[in-house]
Every structure is written in structure tokens, then in C-alpha cells.
py3Dmol code that shows the C-alpha trace and the ligand (Angstrom):
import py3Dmol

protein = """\
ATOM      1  CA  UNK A   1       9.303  15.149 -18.390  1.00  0.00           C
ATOM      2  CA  UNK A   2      10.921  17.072 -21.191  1.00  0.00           C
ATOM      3  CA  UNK A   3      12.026  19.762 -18.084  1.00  0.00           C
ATOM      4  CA  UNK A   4      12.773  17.157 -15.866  1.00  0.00           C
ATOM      5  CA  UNK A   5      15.399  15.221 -18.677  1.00  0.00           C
ATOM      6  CA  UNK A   6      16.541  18.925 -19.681  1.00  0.00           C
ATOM      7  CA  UNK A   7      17.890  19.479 -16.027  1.00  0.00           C
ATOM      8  CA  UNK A   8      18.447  16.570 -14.932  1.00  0.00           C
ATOM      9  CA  UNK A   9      15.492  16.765 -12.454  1.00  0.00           C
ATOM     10  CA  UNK A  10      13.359  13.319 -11.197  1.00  0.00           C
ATOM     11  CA  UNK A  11      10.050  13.561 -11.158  1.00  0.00           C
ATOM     12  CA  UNK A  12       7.505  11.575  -8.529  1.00  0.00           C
ATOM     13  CA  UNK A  13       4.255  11.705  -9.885  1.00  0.00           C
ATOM     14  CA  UNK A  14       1.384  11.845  -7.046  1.00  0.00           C
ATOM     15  CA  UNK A  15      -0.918   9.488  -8.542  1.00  0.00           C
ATOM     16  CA  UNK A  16      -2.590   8.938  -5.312  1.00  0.00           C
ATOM     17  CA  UNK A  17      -6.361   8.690  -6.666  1.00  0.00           C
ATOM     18  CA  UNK A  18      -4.987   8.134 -10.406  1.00  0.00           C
ATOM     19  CA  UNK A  19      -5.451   4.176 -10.642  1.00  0.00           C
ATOM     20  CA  UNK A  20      -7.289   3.230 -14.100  1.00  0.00           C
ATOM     21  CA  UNK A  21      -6.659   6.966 -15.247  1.00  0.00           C
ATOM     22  CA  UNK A  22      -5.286   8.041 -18.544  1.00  0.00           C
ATOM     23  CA  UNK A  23      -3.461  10.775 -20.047  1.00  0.00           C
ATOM     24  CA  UNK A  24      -2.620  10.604 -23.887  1.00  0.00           C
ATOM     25  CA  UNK A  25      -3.486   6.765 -23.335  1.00  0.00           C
ATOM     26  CA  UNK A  26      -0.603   6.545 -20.856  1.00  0.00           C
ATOM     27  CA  UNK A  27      -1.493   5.126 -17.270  1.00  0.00           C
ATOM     28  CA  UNK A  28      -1.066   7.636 -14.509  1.00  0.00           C
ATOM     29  CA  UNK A  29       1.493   6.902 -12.057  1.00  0.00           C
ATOM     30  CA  UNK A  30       3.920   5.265 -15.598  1.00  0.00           C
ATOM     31  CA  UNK A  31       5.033   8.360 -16.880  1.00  0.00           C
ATOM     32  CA  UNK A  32       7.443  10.216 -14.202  1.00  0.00           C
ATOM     33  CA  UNK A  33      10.633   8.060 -12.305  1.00  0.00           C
ATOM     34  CA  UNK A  34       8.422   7.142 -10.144  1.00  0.00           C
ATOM     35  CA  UNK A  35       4.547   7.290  -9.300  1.00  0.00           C
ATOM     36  CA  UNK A  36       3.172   7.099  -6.118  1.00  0.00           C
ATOM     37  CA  UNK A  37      -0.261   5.074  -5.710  1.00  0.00           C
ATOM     38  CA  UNK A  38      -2.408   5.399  -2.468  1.00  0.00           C
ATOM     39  CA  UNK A  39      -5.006   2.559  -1.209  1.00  0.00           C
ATOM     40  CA  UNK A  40      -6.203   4.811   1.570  1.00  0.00           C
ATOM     41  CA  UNK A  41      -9.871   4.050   2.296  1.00  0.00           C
ATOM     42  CA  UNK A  42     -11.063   7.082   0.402  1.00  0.00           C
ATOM     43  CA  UNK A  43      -9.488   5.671  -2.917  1.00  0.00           C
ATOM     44  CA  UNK A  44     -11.093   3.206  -5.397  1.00  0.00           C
ATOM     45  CA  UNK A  45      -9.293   0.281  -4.054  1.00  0.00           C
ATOM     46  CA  UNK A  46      -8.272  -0.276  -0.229  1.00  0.00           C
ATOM     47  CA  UNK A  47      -6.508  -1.321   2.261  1.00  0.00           C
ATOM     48  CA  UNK A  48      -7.097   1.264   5.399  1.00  0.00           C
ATOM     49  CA  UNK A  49      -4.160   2.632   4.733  1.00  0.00           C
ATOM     50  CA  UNK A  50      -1.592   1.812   2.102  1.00  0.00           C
ATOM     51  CA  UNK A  51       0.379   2.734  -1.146  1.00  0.00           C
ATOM     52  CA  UNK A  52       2.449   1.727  -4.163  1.00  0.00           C
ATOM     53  CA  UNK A  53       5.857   2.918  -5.182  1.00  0.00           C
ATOM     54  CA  UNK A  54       6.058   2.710  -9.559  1.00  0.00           C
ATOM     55  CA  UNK A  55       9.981   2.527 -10.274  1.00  0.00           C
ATOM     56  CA  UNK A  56       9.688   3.239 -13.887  1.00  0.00           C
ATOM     57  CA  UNK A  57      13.079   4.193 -14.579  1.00  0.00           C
ATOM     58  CA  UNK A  58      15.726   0.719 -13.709  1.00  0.00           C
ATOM     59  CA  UNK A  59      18.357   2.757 -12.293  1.00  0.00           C
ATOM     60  CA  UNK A  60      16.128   3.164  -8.899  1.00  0.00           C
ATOM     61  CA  UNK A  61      15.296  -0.918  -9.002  1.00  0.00           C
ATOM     62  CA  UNK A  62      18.155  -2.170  -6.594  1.00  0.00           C
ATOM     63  CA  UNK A  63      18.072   0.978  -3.534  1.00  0.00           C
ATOM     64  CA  UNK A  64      14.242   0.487  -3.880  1.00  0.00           C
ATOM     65  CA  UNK A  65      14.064  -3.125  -2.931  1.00  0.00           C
ATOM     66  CA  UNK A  66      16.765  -2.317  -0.244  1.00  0.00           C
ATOM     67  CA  UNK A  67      14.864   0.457   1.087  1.00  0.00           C
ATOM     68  CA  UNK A  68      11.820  -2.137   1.169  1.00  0.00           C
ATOM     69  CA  UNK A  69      13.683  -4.594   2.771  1.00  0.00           C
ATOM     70  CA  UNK A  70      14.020  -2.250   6.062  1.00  0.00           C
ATOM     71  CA  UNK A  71      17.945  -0.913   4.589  1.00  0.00           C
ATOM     72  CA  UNK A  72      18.978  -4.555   4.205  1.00  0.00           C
ATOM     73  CA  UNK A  73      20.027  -6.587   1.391  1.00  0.00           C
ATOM     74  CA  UNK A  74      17.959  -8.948   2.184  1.00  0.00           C
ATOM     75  CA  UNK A  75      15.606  -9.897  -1.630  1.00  0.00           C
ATOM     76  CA  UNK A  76      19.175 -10.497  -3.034  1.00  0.00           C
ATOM     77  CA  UNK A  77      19.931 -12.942  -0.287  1.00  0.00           C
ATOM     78  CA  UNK A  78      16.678 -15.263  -0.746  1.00  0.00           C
ATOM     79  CA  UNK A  79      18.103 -15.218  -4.213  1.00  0.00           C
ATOM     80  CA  UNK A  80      20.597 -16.359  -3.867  1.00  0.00           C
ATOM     81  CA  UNK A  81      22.808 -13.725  -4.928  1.00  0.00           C
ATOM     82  CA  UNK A  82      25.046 -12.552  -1.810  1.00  0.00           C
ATOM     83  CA  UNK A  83      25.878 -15.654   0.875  1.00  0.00           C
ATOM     84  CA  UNK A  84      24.571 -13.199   3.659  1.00  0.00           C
ATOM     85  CA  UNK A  85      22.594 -10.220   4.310  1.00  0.00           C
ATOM     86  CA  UNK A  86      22.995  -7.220   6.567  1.00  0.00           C
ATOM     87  CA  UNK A  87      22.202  -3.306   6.508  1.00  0.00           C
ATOM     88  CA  UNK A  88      23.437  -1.778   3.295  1.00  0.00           C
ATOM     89  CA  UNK A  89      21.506   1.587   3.347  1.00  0.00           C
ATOM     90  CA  UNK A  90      18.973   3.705   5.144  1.00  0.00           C
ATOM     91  CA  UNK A  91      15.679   1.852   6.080  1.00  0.00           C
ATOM     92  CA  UNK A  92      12.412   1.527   7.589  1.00  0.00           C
ATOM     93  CA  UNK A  93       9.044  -0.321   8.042  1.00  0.00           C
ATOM     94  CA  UNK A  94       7.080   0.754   4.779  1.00  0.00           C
ATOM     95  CA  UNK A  95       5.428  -2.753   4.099  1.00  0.00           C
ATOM     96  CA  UNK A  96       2.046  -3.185   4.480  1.00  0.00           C
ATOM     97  CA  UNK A  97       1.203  -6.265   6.732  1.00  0.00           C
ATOM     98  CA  UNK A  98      -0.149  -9.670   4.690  1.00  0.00           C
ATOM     99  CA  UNK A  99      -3.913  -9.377   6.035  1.00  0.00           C
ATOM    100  CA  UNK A 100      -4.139  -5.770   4.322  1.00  0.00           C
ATOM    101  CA  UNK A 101      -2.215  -6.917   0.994  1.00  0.00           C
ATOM    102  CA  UNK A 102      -4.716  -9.623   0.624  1.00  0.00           C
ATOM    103  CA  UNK A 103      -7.700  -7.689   0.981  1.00  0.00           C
ATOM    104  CA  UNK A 104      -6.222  -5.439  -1.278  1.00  0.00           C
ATOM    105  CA  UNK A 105      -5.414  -7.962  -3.931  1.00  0.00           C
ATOM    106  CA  UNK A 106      -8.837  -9.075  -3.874  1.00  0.00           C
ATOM    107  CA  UNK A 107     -10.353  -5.711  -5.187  1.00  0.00           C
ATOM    108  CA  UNK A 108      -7.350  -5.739  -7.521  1.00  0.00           C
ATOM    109  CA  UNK A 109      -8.565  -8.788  -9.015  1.00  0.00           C
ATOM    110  CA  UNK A 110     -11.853  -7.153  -9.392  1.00  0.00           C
ATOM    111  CA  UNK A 111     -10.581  -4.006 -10.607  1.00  0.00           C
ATOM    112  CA  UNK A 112     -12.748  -4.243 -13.791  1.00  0.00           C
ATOM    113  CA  UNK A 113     -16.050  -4.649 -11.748  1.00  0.00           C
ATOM    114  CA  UNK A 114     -15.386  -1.751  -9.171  1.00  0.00           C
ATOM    115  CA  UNK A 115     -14.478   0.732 -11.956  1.00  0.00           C
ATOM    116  CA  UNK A 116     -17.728  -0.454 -14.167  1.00  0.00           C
ATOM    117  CA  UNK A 117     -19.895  -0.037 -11.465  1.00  0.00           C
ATOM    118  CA  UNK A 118     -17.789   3.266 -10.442  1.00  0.00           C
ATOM    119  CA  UNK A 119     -18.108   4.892 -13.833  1.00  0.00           C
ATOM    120  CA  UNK A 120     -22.201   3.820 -13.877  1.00  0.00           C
ATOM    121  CA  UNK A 121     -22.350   5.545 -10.782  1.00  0.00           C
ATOM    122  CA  UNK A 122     -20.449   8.718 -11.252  1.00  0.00           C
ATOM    123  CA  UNK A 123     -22.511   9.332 -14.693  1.00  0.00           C
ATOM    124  CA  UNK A 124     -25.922   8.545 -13.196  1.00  0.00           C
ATOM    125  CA  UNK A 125     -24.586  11.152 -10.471  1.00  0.00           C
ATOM    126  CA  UNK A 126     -24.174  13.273 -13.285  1.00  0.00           C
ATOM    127  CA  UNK A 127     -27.079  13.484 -15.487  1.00  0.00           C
ATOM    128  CA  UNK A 128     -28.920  13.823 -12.584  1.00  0.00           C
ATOM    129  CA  UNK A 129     -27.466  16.709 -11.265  1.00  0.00           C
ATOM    130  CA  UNK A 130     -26.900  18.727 -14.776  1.00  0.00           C
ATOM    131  CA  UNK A 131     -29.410  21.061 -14.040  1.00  0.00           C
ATOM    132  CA  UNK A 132     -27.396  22.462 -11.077  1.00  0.00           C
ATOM    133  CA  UNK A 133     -25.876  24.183 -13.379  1.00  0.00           C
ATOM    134  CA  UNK A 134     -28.273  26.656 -13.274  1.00  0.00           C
ATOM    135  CA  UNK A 135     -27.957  27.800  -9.854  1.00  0.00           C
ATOM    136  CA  UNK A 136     -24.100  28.577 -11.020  1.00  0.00           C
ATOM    137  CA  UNK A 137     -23.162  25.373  -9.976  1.00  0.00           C
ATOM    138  CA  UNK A 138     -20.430  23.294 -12.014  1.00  0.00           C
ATOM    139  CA  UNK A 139     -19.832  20.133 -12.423  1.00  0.00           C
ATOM    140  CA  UNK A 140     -16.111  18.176 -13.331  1.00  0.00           C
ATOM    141  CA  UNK A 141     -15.293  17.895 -16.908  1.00  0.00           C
ATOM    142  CA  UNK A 142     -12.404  16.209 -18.630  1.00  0.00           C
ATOM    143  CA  UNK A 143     -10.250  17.694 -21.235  1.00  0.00           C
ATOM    144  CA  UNK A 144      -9.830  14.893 -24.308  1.00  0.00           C
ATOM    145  CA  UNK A 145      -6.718  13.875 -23.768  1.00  0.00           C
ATOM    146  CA  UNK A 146      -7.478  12.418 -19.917  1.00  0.00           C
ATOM    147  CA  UNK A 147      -9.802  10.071 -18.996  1.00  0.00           C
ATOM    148  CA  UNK A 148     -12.258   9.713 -15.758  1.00  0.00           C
ATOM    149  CA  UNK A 149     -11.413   7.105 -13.071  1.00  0.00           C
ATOM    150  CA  UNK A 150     -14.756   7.614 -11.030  1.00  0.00           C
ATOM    151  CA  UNK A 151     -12.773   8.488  -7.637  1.00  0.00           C
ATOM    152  CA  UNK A 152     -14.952  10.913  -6.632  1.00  0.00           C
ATOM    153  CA  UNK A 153     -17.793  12.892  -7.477  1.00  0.00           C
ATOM    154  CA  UNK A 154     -17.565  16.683  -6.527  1.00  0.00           C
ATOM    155  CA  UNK A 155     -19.357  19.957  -7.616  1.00  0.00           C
ATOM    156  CA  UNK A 156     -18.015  23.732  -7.467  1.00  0.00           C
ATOM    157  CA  UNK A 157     -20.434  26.145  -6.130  1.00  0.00           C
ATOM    158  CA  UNK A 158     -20.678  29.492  -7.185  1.00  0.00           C
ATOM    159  CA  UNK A 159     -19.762  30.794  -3.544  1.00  0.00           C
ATOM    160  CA  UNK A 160     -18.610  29.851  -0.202  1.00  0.00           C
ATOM    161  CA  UNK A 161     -21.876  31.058   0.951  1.00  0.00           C
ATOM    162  CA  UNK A 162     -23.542  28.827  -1.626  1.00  0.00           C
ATOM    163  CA  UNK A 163     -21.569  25.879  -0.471  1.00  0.00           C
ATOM    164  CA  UNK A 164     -22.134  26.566   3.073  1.00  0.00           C
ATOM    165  CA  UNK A 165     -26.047  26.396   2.905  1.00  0.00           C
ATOM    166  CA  UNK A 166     -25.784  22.993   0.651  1.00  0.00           C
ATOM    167  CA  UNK A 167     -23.360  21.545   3.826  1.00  0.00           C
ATOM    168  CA  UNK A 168     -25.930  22.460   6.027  1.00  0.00           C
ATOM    169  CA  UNK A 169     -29.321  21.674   4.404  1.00  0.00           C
ATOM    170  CA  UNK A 170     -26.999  18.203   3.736  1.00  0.00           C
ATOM    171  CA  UNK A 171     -26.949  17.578   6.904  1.00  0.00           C
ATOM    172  CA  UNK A 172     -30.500  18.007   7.720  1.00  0.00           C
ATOM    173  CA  UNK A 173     -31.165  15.266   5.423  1.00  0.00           C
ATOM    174  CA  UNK A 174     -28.447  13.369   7.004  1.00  0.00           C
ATOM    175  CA  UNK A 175     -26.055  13.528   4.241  1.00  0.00           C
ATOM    176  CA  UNK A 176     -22.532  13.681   4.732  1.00  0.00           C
ATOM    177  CA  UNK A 177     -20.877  15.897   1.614  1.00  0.00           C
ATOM    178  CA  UNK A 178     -17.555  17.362   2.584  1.00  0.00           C
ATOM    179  CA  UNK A 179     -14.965  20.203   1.370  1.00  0.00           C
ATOM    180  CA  UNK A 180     -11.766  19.301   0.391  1.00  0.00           C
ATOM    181  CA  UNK A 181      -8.059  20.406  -0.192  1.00  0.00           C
ATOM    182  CA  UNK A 182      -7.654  23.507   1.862  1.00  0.00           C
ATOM    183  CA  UNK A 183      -5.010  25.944  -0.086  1.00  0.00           C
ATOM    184  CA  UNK A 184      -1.966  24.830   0.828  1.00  0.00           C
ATOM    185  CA  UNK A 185      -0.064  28.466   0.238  1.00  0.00           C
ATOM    186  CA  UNK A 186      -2.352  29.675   3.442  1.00  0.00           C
ATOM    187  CA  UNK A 187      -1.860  26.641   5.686  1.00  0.00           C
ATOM    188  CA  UNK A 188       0.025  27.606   8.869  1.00  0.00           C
ATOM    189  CA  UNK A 189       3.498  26.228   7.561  1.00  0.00           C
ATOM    190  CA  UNK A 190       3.372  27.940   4.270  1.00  0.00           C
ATOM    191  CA  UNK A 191       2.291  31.117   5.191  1.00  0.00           C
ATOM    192  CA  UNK A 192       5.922  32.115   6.290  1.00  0.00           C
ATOM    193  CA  UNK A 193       7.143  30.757   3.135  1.00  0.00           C
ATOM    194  CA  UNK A 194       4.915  32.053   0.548  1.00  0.00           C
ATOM    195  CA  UNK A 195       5.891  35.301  -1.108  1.00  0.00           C
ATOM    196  CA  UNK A 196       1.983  36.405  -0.649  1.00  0.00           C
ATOM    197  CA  UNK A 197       0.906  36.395  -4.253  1.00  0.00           C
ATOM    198  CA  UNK A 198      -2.690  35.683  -4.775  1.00  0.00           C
ATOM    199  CA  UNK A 199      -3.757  32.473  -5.773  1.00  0.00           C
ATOM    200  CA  UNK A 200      -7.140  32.785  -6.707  1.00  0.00           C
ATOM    201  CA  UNK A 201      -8.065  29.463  -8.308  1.00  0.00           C
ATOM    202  CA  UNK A 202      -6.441  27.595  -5.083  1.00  0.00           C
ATOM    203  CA  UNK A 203      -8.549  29.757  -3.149  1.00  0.00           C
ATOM    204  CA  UNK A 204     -12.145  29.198  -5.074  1.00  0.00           C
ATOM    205  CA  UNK A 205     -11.397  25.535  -5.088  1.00  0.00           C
ATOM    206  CA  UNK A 206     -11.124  25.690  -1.125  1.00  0.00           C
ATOM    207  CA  UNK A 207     -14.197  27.645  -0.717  1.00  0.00           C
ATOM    208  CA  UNK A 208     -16.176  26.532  -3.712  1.00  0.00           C
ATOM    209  CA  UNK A 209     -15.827  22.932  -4.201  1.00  0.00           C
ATOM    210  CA  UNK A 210     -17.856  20.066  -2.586  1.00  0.00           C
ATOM    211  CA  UNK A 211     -17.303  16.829  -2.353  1.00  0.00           C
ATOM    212  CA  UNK A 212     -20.462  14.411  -2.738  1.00  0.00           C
ATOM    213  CA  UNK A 213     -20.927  10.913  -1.272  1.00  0.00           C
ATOM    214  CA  UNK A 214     -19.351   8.396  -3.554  1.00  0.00           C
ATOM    215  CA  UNK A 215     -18.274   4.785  -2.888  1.00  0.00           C
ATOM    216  CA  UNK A 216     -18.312   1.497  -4.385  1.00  0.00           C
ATOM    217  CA  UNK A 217     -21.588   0.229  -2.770  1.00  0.00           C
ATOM    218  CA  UNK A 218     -23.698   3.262  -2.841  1.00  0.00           C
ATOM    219  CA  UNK A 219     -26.438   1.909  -4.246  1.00  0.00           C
ATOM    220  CA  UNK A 220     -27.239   2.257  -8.164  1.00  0.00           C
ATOM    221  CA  UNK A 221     -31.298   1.927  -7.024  1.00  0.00           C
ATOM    222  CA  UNK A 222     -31.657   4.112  -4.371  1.00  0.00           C
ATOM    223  CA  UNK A 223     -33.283   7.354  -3.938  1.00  0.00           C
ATOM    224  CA  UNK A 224     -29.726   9.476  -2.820  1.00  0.00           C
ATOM    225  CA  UNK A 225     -29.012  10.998  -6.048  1.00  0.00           C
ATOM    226  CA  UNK A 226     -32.643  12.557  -6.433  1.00  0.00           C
ATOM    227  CA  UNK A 227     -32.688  13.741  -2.382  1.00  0.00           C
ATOM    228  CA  UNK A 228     -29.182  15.510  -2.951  1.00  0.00           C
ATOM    229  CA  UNK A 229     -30.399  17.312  -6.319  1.00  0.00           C
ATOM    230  CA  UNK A 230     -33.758  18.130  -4.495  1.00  0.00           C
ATOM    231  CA  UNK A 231     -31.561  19.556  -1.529  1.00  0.00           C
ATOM    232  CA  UNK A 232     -29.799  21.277  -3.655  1.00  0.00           C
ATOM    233  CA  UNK A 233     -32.540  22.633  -5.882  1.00  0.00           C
ATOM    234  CA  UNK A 234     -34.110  24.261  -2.774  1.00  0.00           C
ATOM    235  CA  UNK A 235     -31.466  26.337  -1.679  1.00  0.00           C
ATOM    236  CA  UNK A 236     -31.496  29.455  -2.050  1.00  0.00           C
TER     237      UNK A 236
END
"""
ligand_1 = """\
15
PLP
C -5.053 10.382 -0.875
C -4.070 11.287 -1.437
C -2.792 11.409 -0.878
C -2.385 10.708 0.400
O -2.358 9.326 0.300
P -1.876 8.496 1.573
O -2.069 7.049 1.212
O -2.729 8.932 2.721
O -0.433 8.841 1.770
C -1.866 12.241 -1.500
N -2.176 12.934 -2.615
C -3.414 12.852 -3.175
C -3.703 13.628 -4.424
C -4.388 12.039 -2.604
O -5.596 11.972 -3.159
"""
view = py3Dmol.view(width=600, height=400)
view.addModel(protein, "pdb")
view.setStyle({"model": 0}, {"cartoon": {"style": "trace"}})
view.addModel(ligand_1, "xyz")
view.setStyle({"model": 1}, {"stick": {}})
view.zoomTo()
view.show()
């Protein structure tokens, strides 16, 4: 932000999985211009698909609600404020429908309970599985100043290879566990773009990291934690 105020740069924080997250005590999502939220169904709280724009800075208040309101000046109309409305900017259809607001304002309402039971998950998952560790495996770990929202539960293996045989022997057990963010500088659109230095951490995450089941009703009494560590255990 210091940058960003030096140049005169915005910045849109991508707080897409960030909701109950803390840095410095701050909420995620409060601390650039703007934060973007995402109630996807792989985040904490859903809709199917969905999102939140943060406006923390007032200069972007009025185009926002215009831009909401499809390019029209519609909000200022219902109050009252201009005797008609009409197109006043660039527009579109961002707004998610009533039936998928509600049912995400229900699990808003229950934020505390989801993240509670998140958090009791996500530390169960880990406990159990601290003794990966040594097959070279690690597991997430937070730096003081940030805090853990329970979104997902992941481990980095030591190798592709490694990761590979966990998918697989996974899957025998029917277990779904997944790979994630691919690296974006070797994607098919960047590759013309990048100026081909090697970016080694991007890369290991892509091969190395795994993504385990984790979701609001897995259940905190079942057996799934000790089958994935006993999966795990017997790989090779
Ligand atoms: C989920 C996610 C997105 C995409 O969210 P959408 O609601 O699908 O637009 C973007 N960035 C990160 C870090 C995410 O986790």
C-alpha cells in the first residue's frame, strides 16, 4: 500500500478464499481500494457461484453502485435523489439472483459455526497427519502475523513422483485429493509473454502440492483422516 500511495497505483486485493483471515489483525479483503471476495462452491461460504466487491476507499462508492445497477443511475433514483434514471456509464449483469443471496446470507449468519467447526477440522487434519513429515512431506504453516481461515487443507510432497503415487493410491481408496494452481508463467497465454526466467517455487507448488478433501460437513467422527494418513504412510 505504501507503493501503491507512492505512485499513485490502486490496488485490488484477491481475497477470494480470505474471508475470516487476518493479517496484522486487519481483515483480508479491507486493506487495498478494493478486495475481491469469492462464494464459489469451493470457498467457506457459498452460493454456486458468486463474489463480493470491498470499496474501501469512498472515492469508488458512486461508479460502483452505477456499475451494479447495470450502468444506470438507478440506487440514486429509489432515493430519491435524481427525478429519473437512465444509463450514466458502462454496465452489466454482475448481481447475483435473490435465491443464491439468500442461501448465502444464511451461512453468513452462521459464519461463527462454519469457521469453528472448520478450524476443528483442519487441526484434527493436522495432528493426524504430522508424521508425514517424515516421508518429506510438509504441511501449511502460518507466519505470526496471519492467521488460518480453514479453507483448505493441502500438503506439499517432496516430488511430483511422490504426489503422483498418493493421487493414485487415493483413488483406489476412493478418495478424491486434487492438485491445484498450475504455474501461471507456463500456461499457454503466458508463455509468449514471459521473459523465460525460472520460477522454481511456482513450479514445485504445481508439481508438489496436494490438495486434501475438506468441507464443512466432512465428518469430525469418521474414519477419513486415519485412511488418508494410512494411504499415505504406505507409499513408497
Ligand atoms: C476461487 C478463487 C478465485 C476465483 O473466484 P471466482 O468466484 O470463481 O471468480 C480467484 N482467486 C483465488 C485465489 C481463488 O481462490
Amino acid at each position: 500500500m505504501a507503493l501503491a500511495n507512492k505512485y499513485n497505483l490502486f490496488v485490488i486485493e484477491d481475497a477470494a478464499q480470505a474471508i475470516d483471515s487476518f493479517y496484522k489483525g486487519k481483515p483480508l479483503g479491507s486493506i487495498g481500494h478494493f478486495g475481491c471476495f469469492s462464494f464459489h462452491e469451493t470457498k467457506n461460504i457459498q452460493c454456486g457461484e458468486g463474489g463480493m466487491l470491498a470499496i474501501n476507499d469512498d472515492r469508488f462508492f458512486r461508479r460502483a453502485e452505477i456499475i451494479w445497477e447495470k450502468g444506470t443511475n438507478r440506487a440514486e433514483f429509489f432515493r430519491g435523489e435524481v427525478n429519473k434514471y437512465g444509463w450514466v456509464d458502462i454496465g452489466s449483469s454482475f448481481l447475483p439472483s435473490e435465491l443464491a443471496a439468500a442461501f448465502l446470507y444464511a451461512q453468513l449468519e452462521c459464519l461463527d459455526n462454519i469457521q469453528t467447526k472448520r478450524k476443528t477440522l483442519w487441526n484434527r487434519n493436522f495432528k493426524e497427519l504430522e508424521i508425514l513429515k517424515a516421508k518429506g512431506i510438509s504441511l501449511p504453516s502460518f507466519p505470526d502475523f496471519s492467521t488460518n481461515n480453514a479453507h483448505m487443507f493441502y500438503l506439499v510432497c517432496s516430488s511430483l513422483e511422490q504426489r503422483s503415487k498418493i493421487i493414485e493410491a487415493f483413488r483406489r481408496n476412493n478418495i478424491l485429493a486434487v492438485f491445484h494452481y498450475l504455474s501461471l508463467h507456463k500456461s499457454p497465454f503466458s508463455q509468449n509473454k514471459h521473459d523465460g526466467i525460472e520460477l522454481l517455487e511456482s513450479d514445485r507448488y504445481s508439481d508438489c502440492l496436494l490438495r486434501l478433501p475438506f468441507y464443512n460437513n466432512l465428518d469430525l467422527n469418521n474414519k477419513h483422516i486415519s485412511i488418508i494418513s494410512k494411504v499415505i504412510a504406505d507409499v513408497n
